[in-house]
Backbone bond lengths (Angstrom), bond angles and torsions (degrees), N, CA, C in turn:
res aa  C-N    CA-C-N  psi(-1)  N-CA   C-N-CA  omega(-1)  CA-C   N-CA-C  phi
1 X - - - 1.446 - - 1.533 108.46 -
2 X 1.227 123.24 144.50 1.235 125.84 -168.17 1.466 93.65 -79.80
3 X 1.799 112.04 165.52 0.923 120.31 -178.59 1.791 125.20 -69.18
4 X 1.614 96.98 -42.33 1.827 75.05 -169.28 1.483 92.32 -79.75
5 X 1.184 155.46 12.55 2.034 141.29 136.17 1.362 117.27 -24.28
6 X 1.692 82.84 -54.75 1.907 110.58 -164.77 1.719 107.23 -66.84
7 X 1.127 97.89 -33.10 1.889 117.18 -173.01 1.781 90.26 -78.19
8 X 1.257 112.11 -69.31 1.457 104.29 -168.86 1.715 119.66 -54.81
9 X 1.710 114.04 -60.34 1.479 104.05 158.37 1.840 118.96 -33.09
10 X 1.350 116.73 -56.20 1.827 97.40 171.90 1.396 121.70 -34.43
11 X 1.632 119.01 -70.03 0.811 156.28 -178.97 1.894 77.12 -35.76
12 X 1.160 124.71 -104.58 1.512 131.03 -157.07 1.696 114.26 -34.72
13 X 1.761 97.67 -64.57 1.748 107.44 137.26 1.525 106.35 -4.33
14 X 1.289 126.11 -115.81 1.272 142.67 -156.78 2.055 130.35 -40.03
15 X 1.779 91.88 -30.80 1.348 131.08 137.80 1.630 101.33 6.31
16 X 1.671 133.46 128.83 1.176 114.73 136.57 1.289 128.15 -81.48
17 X 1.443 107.90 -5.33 1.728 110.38 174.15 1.457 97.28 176.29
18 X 1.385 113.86 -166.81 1.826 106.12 -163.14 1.193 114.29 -68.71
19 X 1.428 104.67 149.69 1.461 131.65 -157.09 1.888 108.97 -114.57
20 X 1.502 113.53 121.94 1.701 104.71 167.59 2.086 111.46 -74.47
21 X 0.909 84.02 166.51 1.708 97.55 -171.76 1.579 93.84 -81.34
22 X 1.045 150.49 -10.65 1.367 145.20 139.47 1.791 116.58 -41.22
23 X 1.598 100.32 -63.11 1.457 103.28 -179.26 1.212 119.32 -37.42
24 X 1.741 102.12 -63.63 1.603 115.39 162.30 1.424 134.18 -21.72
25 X 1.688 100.53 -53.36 1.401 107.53 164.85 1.421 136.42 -69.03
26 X 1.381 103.81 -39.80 1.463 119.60 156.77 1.341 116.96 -25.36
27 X 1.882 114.19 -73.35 1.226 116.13 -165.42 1.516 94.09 -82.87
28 X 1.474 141.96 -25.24 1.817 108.93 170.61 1.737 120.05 -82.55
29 X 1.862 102.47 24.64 1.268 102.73 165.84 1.383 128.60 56.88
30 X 1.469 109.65 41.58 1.569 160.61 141.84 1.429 106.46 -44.23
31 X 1.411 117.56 130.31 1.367 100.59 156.03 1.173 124.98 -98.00
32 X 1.757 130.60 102.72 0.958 150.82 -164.87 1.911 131.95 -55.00
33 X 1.568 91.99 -15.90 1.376 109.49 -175.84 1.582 114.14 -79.69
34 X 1.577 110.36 -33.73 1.343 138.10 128.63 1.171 122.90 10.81
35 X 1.337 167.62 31.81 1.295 145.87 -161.89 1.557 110.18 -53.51
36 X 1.341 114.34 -45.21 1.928 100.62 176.70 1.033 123.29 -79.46
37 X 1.850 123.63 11.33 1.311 118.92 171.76 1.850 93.10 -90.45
38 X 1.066 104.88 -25.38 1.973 95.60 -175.55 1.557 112.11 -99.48
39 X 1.040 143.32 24.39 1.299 167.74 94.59 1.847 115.82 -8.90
40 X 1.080 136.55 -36.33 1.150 141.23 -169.89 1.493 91.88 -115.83
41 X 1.005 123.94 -55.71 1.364 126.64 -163.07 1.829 108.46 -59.63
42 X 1.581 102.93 -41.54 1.524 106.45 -170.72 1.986 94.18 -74.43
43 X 1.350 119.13 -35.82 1.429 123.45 158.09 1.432 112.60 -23.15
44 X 1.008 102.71 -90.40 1.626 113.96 173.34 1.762 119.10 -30.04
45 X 1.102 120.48 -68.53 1.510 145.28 147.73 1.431 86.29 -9.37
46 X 1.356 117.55 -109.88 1.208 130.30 -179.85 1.650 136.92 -10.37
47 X 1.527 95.14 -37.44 1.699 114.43 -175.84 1.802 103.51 -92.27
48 X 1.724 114.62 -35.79 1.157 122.78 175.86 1.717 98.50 -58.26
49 X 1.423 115.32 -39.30 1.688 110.75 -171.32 1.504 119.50 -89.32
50 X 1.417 83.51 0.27 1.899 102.88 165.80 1.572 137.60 -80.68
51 X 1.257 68.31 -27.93 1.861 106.38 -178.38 1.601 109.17 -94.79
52 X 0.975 111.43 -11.25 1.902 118.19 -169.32 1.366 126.16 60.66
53 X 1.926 115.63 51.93 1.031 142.08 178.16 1.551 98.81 -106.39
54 X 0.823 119.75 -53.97 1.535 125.46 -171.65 1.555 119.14 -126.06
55 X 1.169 112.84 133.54 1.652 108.93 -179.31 1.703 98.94 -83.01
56 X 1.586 115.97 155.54 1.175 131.01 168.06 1.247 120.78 -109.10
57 X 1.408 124.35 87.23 1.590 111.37 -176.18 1.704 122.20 -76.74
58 X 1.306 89.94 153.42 1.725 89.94 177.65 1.583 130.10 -42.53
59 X 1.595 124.11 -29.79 1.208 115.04 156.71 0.970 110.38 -76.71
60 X 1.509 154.23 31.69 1.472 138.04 145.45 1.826 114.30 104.49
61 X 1.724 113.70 -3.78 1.153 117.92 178.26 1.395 114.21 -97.32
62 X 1.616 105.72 177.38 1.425 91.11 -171.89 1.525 92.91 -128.71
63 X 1.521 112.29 177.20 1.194 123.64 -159.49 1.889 104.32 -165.82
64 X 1.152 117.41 122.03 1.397 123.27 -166.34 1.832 96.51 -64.65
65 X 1.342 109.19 162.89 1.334 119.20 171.33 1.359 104.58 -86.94
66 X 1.690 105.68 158.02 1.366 99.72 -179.96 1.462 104.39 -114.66
């Protein structure tokens, strides 16, 4: 798995509970104010919860698999 996957699952990982795709960006130091820098990132997110790395809940956050 490529690295920033591996970086973002930590990141969700480390989580006390579900996380927005902003937060995410926040801590890989994104500029968040940005809307087309968090656009790719929630992409990614999305494909990891496609794949059955990450669950996608209905409000739009994410939450590691257990």
């Amino acid at each position: 798995m490529p690295g920033d996957y591996r970086r973002i699952l930590a990141i969700v990982r480390e989580a006390d509970g579900p996380v927005q795709v902003r937060a995410v960006g926040e801590r890989l130091g994104l500029d968040t104010a940005v809307r087309g820098k968090l656009e790719p990132l929630g992409a990614k997110m999305t494909k990891l919860a496609d794949r059955g790395w990450l669950h996608k809940r209905p409000d739009g956050r994410f939450t590691a698999r257990s």
